[in-house]
Biopython code that builds the backbone (N, CA, C, O; Angstrom):
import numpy as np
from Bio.PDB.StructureBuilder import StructureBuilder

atoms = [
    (1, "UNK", "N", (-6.947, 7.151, -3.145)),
    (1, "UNK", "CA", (-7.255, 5.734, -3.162)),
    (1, "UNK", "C", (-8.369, 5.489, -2.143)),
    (1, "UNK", "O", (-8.251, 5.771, -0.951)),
    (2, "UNK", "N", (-9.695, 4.827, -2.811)),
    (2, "UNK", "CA", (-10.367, 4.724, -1.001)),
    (2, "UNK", "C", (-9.976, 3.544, -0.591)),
    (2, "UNK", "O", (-9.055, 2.853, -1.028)),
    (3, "UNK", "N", (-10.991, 3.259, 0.595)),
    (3, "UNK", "CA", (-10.550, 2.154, 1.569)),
    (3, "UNK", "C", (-10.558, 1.298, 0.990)),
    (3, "UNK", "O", (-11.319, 0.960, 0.083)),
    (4, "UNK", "N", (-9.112, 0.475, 1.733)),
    (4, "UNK", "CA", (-9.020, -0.977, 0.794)),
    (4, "UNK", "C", (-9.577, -1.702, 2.250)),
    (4, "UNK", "O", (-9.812, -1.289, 3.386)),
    (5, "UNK", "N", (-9.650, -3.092, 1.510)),
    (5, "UNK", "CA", (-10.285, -3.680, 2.635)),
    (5, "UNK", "C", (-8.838, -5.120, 3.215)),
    (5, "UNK", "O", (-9.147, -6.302, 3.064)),
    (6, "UNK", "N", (-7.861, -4.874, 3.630)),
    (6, "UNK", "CA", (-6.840, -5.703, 4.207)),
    (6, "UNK", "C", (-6.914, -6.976, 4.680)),
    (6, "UNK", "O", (-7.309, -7.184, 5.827)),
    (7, "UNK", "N", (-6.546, -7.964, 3.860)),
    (7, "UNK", "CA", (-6.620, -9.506, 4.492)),
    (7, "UNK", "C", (-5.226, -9.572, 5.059)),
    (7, "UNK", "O", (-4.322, -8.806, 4.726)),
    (8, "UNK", "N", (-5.107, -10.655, 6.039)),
    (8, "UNK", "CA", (-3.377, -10.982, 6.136)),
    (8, "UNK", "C", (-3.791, -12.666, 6.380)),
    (8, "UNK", "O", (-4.892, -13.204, 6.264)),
    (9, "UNK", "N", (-2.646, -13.175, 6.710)),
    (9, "UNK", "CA", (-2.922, -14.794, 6.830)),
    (9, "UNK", "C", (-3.535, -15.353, 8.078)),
    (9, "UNK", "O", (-3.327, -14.739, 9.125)),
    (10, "UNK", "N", (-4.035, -16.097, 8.092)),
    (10, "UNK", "CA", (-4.565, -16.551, 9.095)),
    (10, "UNK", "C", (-3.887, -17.069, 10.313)),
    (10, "UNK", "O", (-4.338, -16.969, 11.454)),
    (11, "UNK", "N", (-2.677, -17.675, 9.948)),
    (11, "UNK", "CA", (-1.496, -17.750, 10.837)),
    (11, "UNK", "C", (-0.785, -16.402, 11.578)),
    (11, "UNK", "O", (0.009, -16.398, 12.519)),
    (12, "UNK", "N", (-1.225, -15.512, 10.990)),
    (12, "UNK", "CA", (-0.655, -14.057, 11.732)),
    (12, "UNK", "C", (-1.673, -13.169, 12.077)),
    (12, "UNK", "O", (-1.387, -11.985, 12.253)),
    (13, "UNK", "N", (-3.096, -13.660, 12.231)),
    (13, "UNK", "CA", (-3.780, -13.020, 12.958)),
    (13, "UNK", "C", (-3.893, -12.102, 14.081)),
    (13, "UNK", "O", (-4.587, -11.095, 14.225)),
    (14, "UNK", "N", (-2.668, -12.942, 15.191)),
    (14, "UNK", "CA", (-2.488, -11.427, 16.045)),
    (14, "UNK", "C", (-1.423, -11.326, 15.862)),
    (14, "UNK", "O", (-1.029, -11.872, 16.892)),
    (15, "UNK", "N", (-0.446, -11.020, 15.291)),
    (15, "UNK", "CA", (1.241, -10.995, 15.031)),
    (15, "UNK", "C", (1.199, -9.592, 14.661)),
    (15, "UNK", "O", (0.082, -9.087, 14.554)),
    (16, "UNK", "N", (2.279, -8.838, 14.437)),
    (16, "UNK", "CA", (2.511, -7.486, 14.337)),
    (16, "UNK", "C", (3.511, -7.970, 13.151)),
    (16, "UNK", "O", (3.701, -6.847, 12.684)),
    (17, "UNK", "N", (4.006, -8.515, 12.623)),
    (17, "UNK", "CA", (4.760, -8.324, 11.075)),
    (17, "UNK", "C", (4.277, -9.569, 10.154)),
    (17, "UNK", "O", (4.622, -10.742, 10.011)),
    (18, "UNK", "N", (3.538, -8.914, 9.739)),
    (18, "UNK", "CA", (2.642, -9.727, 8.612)),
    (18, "UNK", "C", (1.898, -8.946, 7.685)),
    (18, "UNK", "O", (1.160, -7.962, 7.744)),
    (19, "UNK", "N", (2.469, -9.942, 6.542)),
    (19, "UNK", "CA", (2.419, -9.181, 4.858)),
    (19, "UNK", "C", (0.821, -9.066, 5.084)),
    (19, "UNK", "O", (0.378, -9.649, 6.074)),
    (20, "UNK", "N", (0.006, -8.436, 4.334)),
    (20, "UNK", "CA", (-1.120, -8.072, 4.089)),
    (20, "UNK", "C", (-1.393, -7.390, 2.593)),
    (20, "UNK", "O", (-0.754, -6.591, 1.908)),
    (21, "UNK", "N", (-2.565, -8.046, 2.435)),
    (21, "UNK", "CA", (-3.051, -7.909, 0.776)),
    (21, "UNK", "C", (-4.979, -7.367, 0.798)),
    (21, "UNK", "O", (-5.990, -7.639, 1.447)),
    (22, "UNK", "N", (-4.601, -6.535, -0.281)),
    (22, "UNK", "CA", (-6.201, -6.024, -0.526)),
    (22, "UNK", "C", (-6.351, -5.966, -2.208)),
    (22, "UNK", "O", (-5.620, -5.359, -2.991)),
    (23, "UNK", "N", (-7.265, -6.605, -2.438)),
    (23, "UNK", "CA", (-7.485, -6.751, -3.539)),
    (23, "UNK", "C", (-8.509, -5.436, -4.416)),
    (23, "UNK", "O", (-9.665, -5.093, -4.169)),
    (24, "UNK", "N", (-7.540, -4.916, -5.500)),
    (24, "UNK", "CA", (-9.216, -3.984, -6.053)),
    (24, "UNK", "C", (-9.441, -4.078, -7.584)),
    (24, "UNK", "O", (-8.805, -4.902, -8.242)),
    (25, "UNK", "N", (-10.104, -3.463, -8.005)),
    (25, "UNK", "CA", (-10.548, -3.526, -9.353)),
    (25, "UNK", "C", (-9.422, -4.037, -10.849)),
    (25, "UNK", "O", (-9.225, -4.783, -11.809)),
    (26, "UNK", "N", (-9.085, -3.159, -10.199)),
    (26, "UNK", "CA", (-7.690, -3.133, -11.436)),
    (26, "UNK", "C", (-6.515, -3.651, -10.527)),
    (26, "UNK", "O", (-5.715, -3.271, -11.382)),
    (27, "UNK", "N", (-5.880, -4.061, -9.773)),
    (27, "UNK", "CA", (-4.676, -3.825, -9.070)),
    (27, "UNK", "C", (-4.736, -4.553, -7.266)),
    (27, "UNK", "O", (-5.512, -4.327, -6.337)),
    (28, "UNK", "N", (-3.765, -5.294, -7.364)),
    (28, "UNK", "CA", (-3.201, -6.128, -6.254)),
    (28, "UNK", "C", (-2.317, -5.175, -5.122)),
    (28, "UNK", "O", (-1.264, -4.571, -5.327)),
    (29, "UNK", "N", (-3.207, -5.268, -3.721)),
    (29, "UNK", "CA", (-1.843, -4.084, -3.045)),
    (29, "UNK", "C", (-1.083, -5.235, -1.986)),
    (29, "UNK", "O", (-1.324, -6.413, -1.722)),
    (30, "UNK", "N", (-0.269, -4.462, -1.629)),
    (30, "UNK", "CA", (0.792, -5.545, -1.115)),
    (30, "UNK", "C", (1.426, -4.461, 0.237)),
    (30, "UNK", "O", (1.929, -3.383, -0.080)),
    (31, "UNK", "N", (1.366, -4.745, 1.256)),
    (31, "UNK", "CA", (2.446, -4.040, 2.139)),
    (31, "UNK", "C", (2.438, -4.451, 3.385)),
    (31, "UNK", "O", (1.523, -5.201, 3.724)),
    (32, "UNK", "N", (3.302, -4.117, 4.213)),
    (32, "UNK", "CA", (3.751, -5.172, 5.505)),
    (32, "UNK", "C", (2.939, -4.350, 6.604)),
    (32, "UNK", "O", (2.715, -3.142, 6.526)),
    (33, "UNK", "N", (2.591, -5.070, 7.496)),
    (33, "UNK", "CA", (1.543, -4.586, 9.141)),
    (33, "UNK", "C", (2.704, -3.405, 9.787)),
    (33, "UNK", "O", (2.423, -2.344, 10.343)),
    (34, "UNK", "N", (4.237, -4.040, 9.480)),
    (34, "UNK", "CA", (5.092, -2.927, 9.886)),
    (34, "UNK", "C", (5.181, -1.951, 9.911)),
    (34, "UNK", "O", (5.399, -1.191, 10.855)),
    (35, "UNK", "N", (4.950, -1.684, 8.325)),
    (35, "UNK", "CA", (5.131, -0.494, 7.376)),
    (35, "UNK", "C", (3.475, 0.193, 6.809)),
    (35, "UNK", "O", (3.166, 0.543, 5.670)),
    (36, "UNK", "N", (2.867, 0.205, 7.726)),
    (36, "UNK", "CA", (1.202, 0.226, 6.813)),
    (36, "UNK", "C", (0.900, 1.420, 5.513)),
    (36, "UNK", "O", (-0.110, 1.495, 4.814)),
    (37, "UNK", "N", (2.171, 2.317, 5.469)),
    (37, "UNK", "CA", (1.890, 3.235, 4.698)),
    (37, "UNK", "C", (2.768, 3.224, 3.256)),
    (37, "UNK", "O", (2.746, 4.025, 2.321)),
    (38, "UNK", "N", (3.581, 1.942, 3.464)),
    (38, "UNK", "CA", (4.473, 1.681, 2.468)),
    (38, "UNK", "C", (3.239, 0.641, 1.366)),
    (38, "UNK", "O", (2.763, -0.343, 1.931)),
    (39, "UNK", "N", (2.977, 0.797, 0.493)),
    (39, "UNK", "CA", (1.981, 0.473, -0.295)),
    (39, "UNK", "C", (2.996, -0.285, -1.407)),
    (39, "UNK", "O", (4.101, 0.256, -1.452)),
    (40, "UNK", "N", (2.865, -1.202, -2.130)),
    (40, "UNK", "CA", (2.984, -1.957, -3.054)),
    (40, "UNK", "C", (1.795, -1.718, -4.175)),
    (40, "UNK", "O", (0.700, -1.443, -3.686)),
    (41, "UNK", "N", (1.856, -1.776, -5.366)),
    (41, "UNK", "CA", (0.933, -2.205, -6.025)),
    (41, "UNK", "C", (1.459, -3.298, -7.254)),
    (41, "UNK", "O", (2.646, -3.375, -7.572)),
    (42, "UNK", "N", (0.533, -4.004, -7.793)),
    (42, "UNK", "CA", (0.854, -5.052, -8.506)),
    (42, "UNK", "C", (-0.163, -4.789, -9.463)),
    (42, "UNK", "O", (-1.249, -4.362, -9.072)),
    (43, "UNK", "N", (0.052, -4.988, -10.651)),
    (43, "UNK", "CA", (-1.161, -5.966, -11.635)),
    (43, "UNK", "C", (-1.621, -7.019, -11.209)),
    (43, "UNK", "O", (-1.074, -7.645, -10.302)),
    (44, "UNK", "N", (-3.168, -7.558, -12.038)),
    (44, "UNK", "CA", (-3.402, -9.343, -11.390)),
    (44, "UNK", "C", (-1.879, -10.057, -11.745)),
    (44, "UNK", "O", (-1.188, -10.850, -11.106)),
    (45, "UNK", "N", (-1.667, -9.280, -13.288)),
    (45, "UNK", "CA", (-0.863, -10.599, -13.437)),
    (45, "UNK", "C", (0.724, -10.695, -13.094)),
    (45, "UNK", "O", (1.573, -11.484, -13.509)),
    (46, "UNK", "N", (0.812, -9.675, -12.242)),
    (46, "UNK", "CA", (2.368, -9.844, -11.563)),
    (46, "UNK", "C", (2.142, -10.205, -9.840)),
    (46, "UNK", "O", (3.036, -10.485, -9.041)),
    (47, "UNK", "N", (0.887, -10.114, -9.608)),
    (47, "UNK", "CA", (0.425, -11.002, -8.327)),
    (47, "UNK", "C", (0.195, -12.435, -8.794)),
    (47, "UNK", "O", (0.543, -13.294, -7.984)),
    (48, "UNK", "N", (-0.477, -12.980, -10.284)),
    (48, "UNK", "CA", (-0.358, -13.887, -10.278)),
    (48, "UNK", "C", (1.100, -14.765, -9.912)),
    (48, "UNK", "O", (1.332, -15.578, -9.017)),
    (49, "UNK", "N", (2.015, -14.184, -11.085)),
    (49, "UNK", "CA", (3.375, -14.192, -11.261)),
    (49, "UNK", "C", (4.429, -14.182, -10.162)),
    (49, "UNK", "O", (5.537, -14.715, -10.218)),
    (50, "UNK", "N", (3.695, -13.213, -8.752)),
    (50, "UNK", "CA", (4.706, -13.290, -7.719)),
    (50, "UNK", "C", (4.150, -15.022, -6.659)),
    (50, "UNK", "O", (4.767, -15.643, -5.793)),
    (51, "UNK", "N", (2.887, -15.242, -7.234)),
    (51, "UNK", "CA", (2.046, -16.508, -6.039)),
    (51, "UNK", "C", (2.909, -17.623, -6.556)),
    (51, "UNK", "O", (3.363, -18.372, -5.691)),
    (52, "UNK", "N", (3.296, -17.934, -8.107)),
    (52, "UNK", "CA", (3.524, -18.883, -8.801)),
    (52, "UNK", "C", (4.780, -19.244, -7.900)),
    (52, "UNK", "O", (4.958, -20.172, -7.111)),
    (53, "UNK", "N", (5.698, -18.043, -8.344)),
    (53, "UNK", "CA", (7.306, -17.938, -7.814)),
    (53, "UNK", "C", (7.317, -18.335, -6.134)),
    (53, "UNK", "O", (8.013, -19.306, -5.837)),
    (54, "UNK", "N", (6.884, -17.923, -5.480)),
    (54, "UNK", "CA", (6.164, -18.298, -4.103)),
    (54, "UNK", "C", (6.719, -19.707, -3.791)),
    (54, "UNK", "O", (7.681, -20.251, -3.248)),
    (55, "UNK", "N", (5.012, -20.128, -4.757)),
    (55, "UNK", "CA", (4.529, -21.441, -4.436)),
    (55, "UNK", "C", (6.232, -22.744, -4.857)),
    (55, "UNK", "O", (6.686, -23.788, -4.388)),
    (56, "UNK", "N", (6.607, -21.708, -6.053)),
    (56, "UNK", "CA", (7.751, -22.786, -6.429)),
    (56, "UNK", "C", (8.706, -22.869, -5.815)),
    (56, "UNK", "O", (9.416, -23.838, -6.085)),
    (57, "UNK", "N", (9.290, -21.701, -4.462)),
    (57, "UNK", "CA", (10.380, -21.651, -3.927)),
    (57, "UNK", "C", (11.089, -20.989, -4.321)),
    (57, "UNK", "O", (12.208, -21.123, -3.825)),
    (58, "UNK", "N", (10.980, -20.180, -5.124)),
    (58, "UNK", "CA", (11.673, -19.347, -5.627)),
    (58, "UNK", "C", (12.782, -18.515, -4.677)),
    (58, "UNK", "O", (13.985, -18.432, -4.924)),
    (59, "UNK", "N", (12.202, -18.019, -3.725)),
    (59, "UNK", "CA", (12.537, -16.888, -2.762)),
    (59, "UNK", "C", (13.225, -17.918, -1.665)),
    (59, "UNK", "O", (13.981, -17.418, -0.833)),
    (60, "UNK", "N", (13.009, -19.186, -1.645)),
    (60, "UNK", "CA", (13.573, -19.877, -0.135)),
    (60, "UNK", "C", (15.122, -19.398, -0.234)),
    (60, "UNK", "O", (15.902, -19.285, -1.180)),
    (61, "UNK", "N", (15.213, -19.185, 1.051)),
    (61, "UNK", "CA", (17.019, -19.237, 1.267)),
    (61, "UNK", "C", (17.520, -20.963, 1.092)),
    (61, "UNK", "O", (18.706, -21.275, 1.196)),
]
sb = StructureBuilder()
sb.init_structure("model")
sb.init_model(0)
sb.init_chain("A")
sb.init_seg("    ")
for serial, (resi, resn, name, xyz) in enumerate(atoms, 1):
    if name == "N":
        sb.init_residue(resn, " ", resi, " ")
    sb.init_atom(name, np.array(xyz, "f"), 0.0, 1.0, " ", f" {name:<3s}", serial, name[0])
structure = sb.get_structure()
């Protein structure tokens, strides 16, 4: 895989556990500042699919 290029949120800029995302051609990566070698990958459209669920609350406790 080459270098991805890692965004995280702007709110966790200097924080040490914060999700982080790199976007590439084909495929959405996903994995925590914790874990940097634990890799996620997604399709667009199950990154779309996970932002939707997100945005709706899906996941709130």
């Amino acid at each position: 895989m080459k270098e991805l290029d890692w965004k995280r949120p702007k709110t966790c800029a200097d924080a040490n556990a914060c999700p982080e995302v790199a976007i590439g051609a084909n495929a959405v990566y996903v994995r925590s500042s914790l874990l940097p070698d634990a890799i996620a990958q997604l399709t667009p459209i199950e990154w779309r699919d996970l932002l939707t669920a997100i945005r709706a609350g899906e996941f709130d406790a």
